[in-house]
PyMOL CGO cylinders between C-alpha atoms (Angstrom):
from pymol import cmd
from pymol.cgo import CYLINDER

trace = [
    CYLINDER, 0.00, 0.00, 0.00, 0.91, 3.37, -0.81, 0.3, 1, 1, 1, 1, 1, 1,
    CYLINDER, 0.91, 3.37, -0.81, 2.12, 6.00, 2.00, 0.3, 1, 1, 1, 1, 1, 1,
    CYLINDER, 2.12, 6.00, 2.00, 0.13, 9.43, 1.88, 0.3, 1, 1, 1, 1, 1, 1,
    CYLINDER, 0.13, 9.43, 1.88, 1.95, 11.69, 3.25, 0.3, 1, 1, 1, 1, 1, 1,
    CYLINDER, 1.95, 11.69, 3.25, 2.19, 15.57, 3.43, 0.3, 1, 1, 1, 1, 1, 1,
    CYLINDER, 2.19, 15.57, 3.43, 4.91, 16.42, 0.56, 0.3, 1, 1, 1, 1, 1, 1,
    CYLINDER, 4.91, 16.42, 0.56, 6.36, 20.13, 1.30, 0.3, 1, 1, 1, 1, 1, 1,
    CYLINDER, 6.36, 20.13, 1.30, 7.23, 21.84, -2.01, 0.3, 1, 1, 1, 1, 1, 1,
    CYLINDER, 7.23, 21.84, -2.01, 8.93, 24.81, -0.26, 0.3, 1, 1, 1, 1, 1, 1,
    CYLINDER, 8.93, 24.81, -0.26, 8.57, 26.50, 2.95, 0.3, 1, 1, 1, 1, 1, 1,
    CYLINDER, 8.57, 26.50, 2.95, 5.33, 27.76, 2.41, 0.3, 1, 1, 1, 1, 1, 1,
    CYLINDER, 5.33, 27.76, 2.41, 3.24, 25.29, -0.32, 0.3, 1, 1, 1, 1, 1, 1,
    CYLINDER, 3.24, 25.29, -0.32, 2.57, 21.59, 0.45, 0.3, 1, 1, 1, 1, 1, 1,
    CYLINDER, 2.57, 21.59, 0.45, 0.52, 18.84, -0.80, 0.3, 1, 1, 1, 1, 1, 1,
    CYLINDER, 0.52, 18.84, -0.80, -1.65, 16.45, 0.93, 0.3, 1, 1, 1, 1, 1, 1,
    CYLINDER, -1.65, 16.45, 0.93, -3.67, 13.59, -0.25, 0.3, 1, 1, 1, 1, 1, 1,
    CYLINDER, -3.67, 13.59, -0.25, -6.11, 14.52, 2.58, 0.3, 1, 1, 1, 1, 1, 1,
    CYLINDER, -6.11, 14.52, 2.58, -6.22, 18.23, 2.08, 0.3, 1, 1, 1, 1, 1, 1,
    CYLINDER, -6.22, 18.23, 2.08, -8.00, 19.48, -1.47, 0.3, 1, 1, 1, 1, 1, 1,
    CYLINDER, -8.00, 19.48, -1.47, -7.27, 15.89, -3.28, 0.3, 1, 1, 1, 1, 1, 1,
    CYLINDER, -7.27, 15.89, -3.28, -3.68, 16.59, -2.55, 0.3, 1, 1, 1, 1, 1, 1,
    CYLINDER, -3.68, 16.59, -2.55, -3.54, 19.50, -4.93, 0.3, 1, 1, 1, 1, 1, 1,
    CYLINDER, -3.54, 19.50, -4.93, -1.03, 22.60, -4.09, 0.3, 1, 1, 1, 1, 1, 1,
    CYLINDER, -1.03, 22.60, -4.09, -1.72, 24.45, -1.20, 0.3, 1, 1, 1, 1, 1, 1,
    CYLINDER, -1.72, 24.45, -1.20, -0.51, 26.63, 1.48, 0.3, 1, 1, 1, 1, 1, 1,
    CYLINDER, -0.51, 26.63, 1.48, 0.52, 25.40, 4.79, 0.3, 1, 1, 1, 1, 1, 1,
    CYLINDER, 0.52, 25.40, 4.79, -2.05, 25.40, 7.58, 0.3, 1, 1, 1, 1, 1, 1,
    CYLINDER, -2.05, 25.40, 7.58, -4.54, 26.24, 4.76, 0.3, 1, 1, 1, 1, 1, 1,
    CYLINDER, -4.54, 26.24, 4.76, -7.11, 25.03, 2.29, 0.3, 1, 1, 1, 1, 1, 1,
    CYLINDER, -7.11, 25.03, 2.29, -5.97, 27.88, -0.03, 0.3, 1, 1, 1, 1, 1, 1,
    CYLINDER, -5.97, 27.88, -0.03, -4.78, 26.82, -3.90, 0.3, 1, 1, 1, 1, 1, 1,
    CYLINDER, -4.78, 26.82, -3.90, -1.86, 28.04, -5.09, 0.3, 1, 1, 1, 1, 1, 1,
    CYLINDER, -1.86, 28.04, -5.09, -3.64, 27.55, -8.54, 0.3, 1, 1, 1, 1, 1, 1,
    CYLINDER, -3.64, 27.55, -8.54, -6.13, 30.51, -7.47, 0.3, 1, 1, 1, 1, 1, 1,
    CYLINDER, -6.13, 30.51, -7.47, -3.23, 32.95, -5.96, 0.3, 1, 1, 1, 1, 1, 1,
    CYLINDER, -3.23, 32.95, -5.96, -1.44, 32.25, -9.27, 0.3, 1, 1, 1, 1, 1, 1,
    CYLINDER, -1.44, 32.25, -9.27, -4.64, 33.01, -11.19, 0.3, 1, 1, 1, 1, 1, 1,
    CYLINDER, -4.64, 33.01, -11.19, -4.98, 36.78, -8.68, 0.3, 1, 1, 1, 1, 1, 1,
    CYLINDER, -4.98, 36.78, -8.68, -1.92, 37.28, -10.02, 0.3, 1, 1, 1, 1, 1, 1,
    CYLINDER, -1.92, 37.28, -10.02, -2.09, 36.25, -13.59, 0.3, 1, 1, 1, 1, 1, 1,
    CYLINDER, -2.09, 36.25, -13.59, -5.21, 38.85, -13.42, 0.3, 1, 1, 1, 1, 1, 1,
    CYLINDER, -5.21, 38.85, -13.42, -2.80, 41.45, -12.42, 0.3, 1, 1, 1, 1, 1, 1,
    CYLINDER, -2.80, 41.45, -12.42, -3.80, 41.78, -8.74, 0.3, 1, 1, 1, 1, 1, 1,
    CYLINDER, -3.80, 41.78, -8.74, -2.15, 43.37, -6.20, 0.3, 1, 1, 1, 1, 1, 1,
    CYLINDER, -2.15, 43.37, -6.20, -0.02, 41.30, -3.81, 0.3, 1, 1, 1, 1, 1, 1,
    CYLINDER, -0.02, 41.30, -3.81, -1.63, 43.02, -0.54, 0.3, 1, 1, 1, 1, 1, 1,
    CYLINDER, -1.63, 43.02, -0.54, -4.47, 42.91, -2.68, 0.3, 1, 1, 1, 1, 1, 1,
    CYLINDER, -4.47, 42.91, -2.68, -4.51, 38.81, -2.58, 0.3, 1, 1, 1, 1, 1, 1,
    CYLINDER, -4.51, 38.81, -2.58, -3.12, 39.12, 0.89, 0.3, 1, 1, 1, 1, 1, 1,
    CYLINDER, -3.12, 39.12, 0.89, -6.36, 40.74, 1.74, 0.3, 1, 1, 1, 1, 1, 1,
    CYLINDER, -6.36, 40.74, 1.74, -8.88, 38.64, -0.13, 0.3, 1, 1, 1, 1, 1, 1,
    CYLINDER, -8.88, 38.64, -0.13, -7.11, 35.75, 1.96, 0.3, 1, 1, 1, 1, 1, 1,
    CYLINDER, -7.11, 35.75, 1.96, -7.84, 37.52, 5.17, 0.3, 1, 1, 1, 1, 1, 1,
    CYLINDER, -7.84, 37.52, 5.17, -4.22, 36.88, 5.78, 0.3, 1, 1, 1, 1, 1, 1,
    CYLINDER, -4.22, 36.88, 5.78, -3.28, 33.84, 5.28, 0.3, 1, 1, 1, 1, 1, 1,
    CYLINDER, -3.28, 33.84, 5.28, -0.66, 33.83, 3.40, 0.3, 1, 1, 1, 1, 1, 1,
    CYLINDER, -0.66, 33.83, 3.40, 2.05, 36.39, 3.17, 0.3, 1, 1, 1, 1, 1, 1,
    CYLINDER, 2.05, 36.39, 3.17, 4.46, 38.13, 0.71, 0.3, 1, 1, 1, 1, 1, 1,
    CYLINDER, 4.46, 38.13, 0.71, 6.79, 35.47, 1.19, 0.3, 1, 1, 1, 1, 1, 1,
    CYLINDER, 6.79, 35.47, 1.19, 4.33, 32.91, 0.11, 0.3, 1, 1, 1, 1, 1, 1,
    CYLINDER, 4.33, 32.91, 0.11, 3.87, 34.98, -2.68, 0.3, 1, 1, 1, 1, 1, 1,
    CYLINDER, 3.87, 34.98, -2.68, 7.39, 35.31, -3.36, 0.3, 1, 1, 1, 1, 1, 1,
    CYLINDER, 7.39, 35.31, -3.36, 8.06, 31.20, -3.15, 0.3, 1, 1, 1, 1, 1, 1,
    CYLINDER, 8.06, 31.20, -3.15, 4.41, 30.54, -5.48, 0.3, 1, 1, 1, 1, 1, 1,
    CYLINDER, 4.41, 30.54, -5.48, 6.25, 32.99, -8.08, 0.3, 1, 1, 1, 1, 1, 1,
    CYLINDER, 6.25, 32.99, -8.08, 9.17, 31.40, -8.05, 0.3, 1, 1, 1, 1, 1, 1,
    CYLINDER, 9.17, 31.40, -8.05, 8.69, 27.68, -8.21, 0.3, 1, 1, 1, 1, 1, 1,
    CYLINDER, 8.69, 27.68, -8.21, 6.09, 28.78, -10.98, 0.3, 1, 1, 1, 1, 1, 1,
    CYLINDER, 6.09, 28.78, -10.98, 9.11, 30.22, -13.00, 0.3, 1, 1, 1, 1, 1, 1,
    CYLINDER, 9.11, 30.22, -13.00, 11.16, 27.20, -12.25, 0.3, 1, 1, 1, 1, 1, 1,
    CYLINDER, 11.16, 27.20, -12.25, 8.63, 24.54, -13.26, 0.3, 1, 1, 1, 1, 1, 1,
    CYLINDER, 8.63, 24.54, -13.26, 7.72, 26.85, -16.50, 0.3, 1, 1, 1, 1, 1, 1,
    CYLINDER, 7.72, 26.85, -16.50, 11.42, 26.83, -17.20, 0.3, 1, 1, 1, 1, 1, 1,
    CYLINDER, 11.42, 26.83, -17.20, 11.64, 23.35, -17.03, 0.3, 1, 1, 1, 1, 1, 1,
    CYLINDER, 11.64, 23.35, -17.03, 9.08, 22.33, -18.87, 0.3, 1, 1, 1, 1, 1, 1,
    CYLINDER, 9.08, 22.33, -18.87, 8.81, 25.47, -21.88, 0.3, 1, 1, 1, 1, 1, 1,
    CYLINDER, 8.81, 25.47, -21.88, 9.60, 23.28, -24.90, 0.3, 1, 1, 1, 1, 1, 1,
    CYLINDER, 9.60, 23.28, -24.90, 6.16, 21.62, -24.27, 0.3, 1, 1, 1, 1, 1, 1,
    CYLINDER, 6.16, 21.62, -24.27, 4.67, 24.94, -24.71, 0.3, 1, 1, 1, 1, 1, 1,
    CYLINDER, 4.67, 24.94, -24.71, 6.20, 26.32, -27.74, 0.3, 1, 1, 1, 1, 1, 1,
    CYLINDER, 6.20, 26.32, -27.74, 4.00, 27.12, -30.71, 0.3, 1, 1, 1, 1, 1, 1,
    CYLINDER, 4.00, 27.12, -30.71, 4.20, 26.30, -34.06, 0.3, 1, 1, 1, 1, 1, 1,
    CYLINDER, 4.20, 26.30, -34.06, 4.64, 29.96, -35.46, 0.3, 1, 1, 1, 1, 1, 1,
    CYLINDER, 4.64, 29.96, -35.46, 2.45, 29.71, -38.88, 0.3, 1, 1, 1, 1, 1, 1,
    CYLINDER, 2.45, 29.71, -38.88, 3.61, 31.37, -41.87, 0.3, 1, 1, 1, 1, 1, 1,
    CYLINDER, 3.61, 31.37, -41.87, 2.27, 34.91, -43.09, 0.3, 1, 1, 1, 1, 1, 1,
]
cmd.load_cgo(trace, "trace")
């Protein structure tokens, strides 16, 4: 049998098969990091998000979402190149 366990991705964004179907969130929370990165994608403020969150997660959170976003987009970039069509 499989072990579920709480996987930390950084200091501030886990997963746990028991917690939202084990998708990204951050500690102590039930808060995605899919919908922070989506606040920001929109162009919202970081206090902003801060705000809507009543606080629960900080700029540092923010900070660490950003860049492990970056890193796994760098990683994985080739899969998202488009064919450029001709004019």
């Amino acid at each position: 049998m499989k072990c579920m366990e709480n996987k930390f991705i950084g200091r501030y964004i886990v997963t746990d098969p028991s917690i939202c179907h084990g998708k990204p969130t951050f500690r102590g929370t039930r808060i995605f990091v899919e919908d922070v990165l989506e606040q920001l994608a929109s162009g919202m403020a970081w206090e902003s998000i801060i705000e809507d969150w009543h606080g629960n997660i900080t700029k540092e959170a923010i900070t660490e979402t950003l860049q492990l976003a970056s890193h796994a987009f760098l990683e994985h970039a080739n899969e998202y190149i488009l064919e450029q069509k001709a004019a």
